[in-house]
C-alpha positions as CSV (number, residue, x, y, z in Angstrom):
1,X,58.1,-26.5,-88.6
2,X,57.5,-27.1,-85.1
3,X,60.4,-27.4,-82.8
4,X,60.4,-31.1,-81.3
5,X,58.0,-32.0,-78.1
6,X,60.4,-32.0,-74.9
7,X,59.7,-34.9,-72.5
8,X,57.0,-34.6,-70.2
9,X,58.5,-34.0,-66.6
10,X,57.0,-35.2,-63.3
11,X,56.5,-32.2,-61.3
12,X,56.6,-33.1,-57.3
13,X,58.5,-30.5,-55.6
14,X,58.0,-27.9,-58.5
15,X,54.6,-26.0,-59.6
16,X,54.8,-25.0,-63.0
17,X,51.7,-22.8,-64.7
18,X,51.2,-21.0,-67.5
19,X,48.7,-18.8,-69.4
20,X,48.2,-15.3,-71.1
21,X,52.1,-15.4,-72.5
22,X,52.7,-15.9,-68.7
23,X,54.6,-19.1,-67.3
24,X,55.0,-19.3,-63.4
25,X,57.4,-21.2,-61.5
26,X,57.3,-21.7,-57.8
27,X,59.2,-24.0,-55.5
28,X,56.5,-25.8,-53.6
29,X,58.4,-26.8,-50.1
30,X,57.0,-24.8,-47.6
31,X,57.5,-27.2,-45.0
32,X,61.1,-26.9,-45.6
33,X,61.2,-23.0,-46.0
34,X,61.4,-23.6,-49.9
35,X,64.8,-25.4,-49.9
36,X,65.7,-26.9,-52.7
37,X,67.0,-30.8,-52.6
38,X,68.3,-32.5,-55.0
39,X,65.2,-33.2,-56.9
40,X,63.8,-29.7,-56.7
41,X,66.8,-28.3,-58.9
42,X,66.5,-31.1,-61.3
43,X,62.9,-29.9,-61.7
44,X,63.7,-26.1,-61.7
45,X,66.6,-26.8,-64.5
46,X,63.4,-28.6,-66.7
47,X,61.0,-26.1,-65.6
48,X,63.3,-23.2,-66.9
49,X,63.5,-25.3,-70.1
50,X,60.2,-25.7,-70.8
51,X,59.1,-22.1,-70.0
52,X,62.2,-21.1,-71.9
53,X,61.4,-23.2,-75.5
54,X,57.2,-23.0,-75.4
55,X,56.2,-20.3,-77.7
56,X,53.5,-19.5,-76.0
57,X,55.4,-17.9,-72.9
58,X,56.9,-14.4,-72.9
59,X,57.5,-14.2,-69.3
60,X,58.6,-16.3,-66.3
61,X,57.6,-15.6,-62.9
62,X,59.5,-17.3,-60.3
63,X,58.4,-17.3,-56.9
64,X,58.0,-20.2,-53.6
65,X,54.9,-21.1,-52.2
66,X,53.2,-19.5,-48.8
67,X,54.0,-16.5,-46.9
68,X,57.2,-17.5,-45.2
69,X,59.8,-17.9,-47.8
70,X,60.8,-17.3,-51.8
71,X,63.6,-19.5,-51.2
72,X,66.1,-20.4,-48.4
73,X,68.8,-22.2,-50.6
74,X,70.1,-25.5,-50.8
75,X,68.2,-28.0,-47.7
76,X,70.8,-28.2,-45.1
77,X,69.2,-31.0,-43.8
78,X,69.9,-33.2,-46.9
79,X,73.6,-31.3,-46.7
80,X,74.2,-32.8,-43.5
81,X,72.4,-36.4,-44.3
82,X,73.9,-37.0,-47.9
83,X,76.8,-34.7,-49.1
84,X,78.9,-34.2,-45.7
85,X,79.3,-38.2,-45.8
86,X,79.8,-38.6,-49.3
87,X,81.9,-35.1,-50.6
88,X,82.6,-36.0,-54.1
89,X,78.6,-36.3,-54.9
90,X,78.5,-32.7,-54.2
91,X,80.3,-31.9,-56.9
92,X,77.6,-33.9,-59.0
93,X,74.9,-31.9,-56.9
94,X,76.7,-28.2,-58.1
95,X,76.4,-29.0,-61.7
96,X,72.6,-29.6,-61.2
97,X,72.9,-26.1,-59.3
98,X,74.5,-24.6,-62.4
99,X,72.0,-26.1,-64.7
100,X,69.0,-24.7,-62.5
101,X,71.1,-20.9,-62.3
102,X,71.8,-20.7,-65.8
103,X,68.4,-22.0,-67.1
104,X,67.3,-18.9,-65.5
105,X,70.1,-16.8,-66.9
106,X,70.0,-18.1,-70.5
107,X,66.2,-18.9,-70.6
108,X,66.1,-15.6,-73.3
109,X,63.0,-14.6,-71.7
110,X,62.3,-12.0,-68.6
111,X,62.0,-13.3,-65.2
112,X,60.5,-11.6,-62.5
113,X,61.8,-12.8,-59.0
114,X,58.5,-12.3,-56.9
115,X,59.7,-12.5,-53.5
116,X,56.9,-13.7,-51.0
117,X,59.3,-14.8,-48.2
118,X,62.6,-14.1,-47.1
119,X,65.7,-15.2,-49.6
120,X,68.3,-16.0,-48.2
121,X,71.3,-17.9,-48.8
122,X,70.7,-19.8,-52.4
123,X,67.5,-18.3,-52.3
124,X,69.0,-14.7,-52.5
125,X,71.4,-16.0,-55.6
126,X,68.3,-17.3,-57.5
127,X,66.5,-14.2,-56.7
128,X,70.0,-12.4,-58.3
129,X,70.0,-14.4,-61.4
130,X,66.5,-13.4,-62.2
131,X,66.2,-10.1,-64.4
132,X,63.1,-8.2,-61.8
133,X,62.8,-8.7,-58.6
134,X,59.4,-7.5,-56.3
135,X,59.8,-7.8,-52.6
136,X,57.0,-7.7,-50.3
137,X,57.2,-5.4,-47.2
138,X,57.5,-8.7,-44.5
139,X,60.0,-10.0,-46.7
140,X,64.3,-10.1,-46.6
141,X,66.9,-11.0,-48.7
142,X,70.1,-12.3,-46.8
143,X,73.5,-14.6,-47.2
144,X,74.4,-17.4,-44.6
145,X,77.2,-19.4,-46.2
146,X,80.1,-18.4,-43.6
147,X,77.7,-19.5,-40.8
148,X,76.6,-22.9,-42.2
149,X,80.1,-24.2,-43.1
150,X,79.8,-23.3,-46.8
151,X,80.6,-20.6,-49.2
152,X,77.9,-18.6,-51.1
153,X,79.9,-19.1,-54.5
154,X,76.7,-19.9,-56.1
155,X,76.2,-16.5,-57.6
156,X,76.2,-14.2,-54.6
157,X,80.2,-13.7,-54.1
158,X,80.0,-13.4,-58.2
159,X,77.2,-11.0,-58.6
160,X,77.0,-9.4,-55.2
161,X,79.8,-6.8,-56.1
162,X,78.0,-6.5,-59.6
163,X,74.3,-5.2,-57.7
164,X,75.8,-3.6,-54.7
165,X,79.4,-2.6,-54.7
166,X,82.0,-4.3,-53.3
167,X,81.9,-3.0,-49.9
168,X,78.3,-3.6,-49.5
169,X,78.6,-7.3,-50.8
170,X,81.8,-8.0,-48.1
171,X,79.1,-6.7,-45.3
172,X,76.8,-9.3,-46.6
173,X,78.9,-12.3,-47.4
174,X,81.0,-11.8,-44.1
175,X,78.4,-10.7,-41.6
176,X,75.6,-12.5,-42.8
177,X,73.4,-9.9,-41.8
178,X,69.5,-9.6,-43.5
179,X,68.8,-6.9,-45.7
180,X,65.2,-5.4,-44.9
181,X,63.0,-4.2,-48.3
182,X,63.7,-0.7,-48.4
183,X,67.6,-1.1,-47.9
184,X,67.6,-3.9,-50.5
185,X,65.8,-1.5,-52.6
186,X,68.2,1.3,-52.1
187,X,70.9,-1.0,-52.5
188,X,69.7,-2.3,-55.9
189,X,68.5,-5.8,-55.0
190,X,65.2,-5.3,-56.1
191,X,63.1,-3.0,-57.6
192,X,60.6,-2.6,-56.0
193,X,58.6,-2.8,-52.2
194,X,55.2,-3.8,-51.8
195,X,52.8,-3.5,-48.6
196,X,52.1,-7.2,-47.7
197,X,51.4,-6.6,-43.4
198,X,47.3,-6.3,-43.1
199,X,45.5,-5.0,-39.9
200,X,42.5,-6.5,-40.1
201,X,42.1,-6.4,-43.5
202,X,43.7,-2.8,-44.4
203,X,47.3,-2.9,-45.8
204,X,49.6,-1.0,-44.2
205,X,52.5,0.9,-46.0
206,X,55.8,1.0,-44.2
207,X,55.0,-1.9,-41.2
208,X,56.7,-2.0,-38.4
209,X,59.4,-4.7,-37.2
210,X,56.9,-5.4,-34.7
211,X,54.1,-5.5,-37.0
212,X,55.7,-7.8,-39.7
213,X,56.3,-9.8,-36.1
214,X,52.4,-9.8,-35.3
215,X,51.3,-10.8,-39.0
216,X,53.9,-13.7,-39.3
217,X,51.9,-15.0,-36.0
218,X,48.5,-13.7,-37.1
219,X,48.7,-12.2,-33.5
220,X,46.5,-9.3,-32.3
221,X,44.4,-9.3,-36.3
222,X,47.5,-8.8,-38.1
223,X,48.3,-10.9,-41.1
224,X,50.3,-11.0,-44.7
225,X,48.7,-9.9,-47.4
226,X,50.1,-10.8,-50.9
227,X,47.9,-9.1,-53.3
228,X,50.0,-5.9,-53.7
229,X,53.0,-8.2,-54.4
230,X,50.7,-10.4,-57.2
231,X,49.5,-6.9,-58.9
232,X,53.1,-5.4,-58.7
233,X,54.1,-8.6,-60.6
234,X,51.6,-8.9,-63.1
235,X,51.7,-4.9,-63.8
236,X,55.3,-5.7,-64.9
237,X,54.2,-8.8,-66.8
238,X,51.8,-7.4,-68.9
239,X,54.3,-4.3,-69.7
240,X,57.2,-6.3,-70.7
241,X,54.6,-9.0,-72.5
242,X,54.1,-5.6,-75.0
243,X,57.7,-6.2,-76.1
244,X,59.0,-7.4,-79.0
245,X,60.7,-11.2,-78.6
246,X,63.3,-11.2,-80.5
247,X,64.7,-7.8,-79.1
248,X,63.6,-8.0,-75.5
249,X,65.9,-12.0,-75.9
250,X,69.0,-10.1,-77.1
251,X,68.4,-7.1,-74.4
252,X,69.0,-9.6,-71.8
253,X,71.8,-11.4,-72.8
254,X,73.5,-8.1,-73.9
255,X,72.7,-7.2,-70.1
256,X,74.1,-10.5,-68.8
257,X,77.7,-9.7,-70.1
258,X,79.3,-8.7,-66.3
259,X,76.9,-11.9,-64.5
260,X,78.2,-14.2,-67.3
261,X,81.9,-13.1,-67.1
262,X,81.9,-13.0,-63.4
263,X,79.8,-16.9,-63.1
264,X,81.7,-18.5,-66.0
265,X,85.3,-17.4,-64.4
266,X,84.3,-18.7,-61.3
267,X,81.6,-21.5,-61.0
268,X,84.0,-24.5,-62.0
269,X,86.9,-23.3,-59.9
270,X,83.8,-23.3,-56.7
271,X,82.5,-26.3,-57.4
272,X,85.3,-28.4,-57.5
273,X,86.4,-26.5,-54.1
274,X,83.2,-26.5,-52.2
275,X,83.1,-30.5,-53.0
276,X,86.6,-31.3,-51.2
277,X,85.8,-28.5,-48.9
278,X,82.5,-31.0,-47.5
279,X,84.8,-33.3,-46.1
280,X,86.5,-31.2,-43.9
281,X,85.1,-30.0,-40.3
282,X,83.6,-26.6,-40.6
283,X,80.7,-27.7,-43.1
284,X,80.1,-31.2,-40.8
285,X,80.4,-28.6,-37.2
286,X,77.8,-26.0,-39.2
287,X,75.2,-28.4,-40.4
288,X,75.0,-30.7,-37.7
289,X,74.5,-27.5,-35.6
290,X,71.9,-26.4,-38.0
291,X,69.9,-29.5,-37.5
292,X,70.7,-29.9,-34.1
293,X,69.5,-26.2,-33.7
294,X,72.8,-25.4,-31.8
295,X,74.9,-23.0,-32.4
296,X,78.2,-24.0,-34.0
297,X,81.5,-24.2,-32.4
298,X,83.2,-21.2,-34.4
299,X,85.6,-20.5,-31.6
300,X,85.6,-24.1,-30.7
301,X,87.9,-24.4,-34.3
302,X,89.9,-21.5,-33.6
303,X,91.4,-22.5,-30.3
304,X,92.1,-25.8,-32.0
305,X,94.0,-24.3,-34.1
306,X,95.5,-21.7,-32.1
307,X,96.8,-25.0,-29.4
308,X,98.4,-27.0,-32.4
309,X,95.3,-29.5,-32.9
310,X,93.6,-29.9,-35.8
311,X,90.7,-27.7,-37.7
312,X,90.0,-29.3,-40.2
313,X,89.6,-32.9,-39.1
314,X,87.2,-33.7,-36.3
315,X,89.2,-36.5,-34.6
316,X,92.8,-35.2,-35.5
317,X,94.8,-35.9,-39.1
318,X,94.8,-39.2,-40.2
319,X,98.3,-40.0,-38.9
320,X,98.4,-43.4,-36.6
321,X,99.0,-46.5,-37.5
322,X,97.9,-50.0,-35.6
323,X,100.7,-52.2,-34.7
324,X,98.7,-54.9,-33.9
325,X,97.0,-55.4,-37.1
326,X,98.6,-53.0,-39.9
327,X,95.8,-50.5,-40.2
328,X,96.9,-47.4,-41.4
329,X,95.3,-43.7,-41.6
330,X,93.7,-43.7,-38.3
331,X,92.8,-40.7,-36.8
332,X,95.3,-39.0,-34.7
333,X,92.9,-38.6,-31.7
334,X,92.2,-42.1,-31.2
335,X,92.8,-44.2,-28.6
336,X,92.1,-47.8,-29.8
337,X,92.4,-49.0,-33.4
338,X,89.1,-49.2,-35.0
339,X,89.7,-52.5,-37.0
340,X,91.1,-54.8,-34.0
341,X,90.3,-52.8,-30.9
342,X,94.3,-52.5,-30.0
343,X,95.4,-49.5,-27.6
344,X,97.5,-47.1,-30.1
345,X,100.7,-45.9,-29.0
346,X,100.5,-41.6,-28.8
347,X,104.2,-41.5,-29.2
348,X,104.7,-43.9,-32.2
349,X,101.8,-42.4,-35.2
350,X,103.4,-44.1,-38.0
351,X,104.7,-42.9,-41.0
352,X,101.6,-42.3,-44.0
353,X,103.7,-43.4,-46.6
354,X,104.8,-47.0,-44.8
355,X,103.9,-50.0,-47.6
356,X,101.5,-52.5,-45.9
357,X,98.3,-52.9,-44.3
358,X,94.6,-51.7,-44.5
359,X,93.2,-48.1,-43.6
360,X,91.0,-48.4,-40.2
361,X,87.5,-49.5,-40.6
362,X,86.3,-47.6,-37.5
């Protein structure tokens, strides 16, 4: 009996590929760094699927497209544009985050993270969820959560400790710092390092900083070189394709005990958070400084807080009220009433549990 036909999916931000017990996935946004949106998970969720029930795959390579970037997380950009003005659809946005995570977790079938670009952020959790992981020389993995406005609760604060130790995951989820190849490969992040800088046309092993530098800007006949990182790959395809199924299904989720206990504790409680946590100021301060290309006001939030304003709301607690025309919850940093233009007292804020009259409108 043959298990029943999914539904085709529309692939647009997604490239999916298969052949020779070999399905590949690759997120196809290099213009945006390979960010996912919104409708890039939804794709990687049915991608995972499909790879996951067709008989015909053994293993799943996941990778981005380019030279820049395996993935750099969720796109700010749309962060900024959709979710810091509408919170509560973010909690809709983290259980299409989950689905995408665990389809790679539960897909019962290897996958070998084959890291092109840099992962950072998301990108470095997706990179965590996969079983293998191959890193090309010009390449880093990384965490940026506490600089954006968010919290890397997506699988990095969960598995983090799990790969590196605890001490080693605080250095990366407080200071945000990249992890070159070789350290992510003594640290356990991947498991192995490939030469990917060329000099006109000859790899070399070990590049420098300033080499990686030139080939990024094909400067001075330097470039990157991927085919290293696509034989690494496929050596490790073809060895784990000489496996059997049903054993090599159960290794894994044997394996996954500690990354299921620690996502499953923890993924519900984050979701719920980081969705109330978009409609305060840090995450509205971090992305518009992202897209602004600023740098945020970190300090900016401290001293309010240290001088007795507020840190969590832009214009000040909702806390006035208009006597003029009954609105209620205006900020407490505002001059003039929003709905009927009236000068607001400073002295008289008005209580937030008064019966009566309409929140501001502006």
């Amino acid at each position: 009996m043959t298990f029943e036909q999914l539904p085709a999916v529309e692939y647009t931000e997604v490239l999916y590929s298969k052949g020779d017990w070999v399905a590949r996935i690759t997120i196809d946004r290099p213009e945006a760094y390979n960010a996912y949106s919104t409708r890039t998970l939804i794709e990687l969720a049915a991608a995972f699927r499909e790879a996951s029930f067709d008989d015909e795959v053994a293993v799943i390579v996941f990778s981005g497209s380019g030279q820049s970037a395996f993935c750099t997380g969720g796109d700010v950009k749309e962060y900024e544009r959709v979710y810091t003005k509408s919170p509560h659809d973010y909690w809709k946005y983290m259980g299409l985050f989950s689905a995408y995570i665990e389809g790679i977790v539960n897909c019962g079938k290897p996958v070998i993270a084959r890291l092109n670009g840099m992962a950072v952020g998301g990108g470095n959790e997706s990179h965590l969820a996969c079983d293998l992981s191959v890193i090309a020389e010009h390449a880093y993995v990384g965490q940026v959560g506490t600089r954006v406005g968010s919290v890397a609760a997506g699988g990095a604060t969960q598995w983090l400790p799990i790969f590196v130790g605890d001490r080693r995951a605080r250095w990366m989820l407080l200071l945000n710092r990249p992890v070159p190849p070789y350290q992510a490969l003594e640290w356990g992040l991947v498991n192995e390092v490939v030469p990917s800088v060329a000099k006109d046309g000859e790899l070399i092993v070990h590049a420098t900083p300033e080499q990686i530098a030139k080939a990024k800007k094909a400067q001075d006949g330097y470039s990157i070189d991927l085919s290293k990182l696509d034989e690494a790959v496929d050596s490790i395809a073809k060895d784990l394709i000489e496996q059997f199924p049903e054993c090599t299904r159960y290794t894994k989720q044997q394996v996954n005990f500690w990354k299921d206990l620690a996502w499953h504790q923890t993924v519900g409680h984050a979701r719920d958070w980081l969705s109330i946590h978009y409609s305060s100021f840090e995450p509205i301060e971090g992305m518009n400084a992202f897209v602004e290309k600023r740098q945020p006001g970190y300090k900016m939030l401290r001293e309010r807080a240290v001088s007795g304003d507020s840190s969590e709301f832009p214009w000040g607690p909702y806390a006035k009220s208009c006597s003029g025309c009954g609105a209620r919850f205006i900020p407490s940093r505002f001059g003039y009433c929003g709905r009927c233009g009236k000068a607001l007292d400073d002295e008289s804020p008005g209580p937030l549990g008064s019966s009566g009259g309409e929140p501001a409108k502006g």
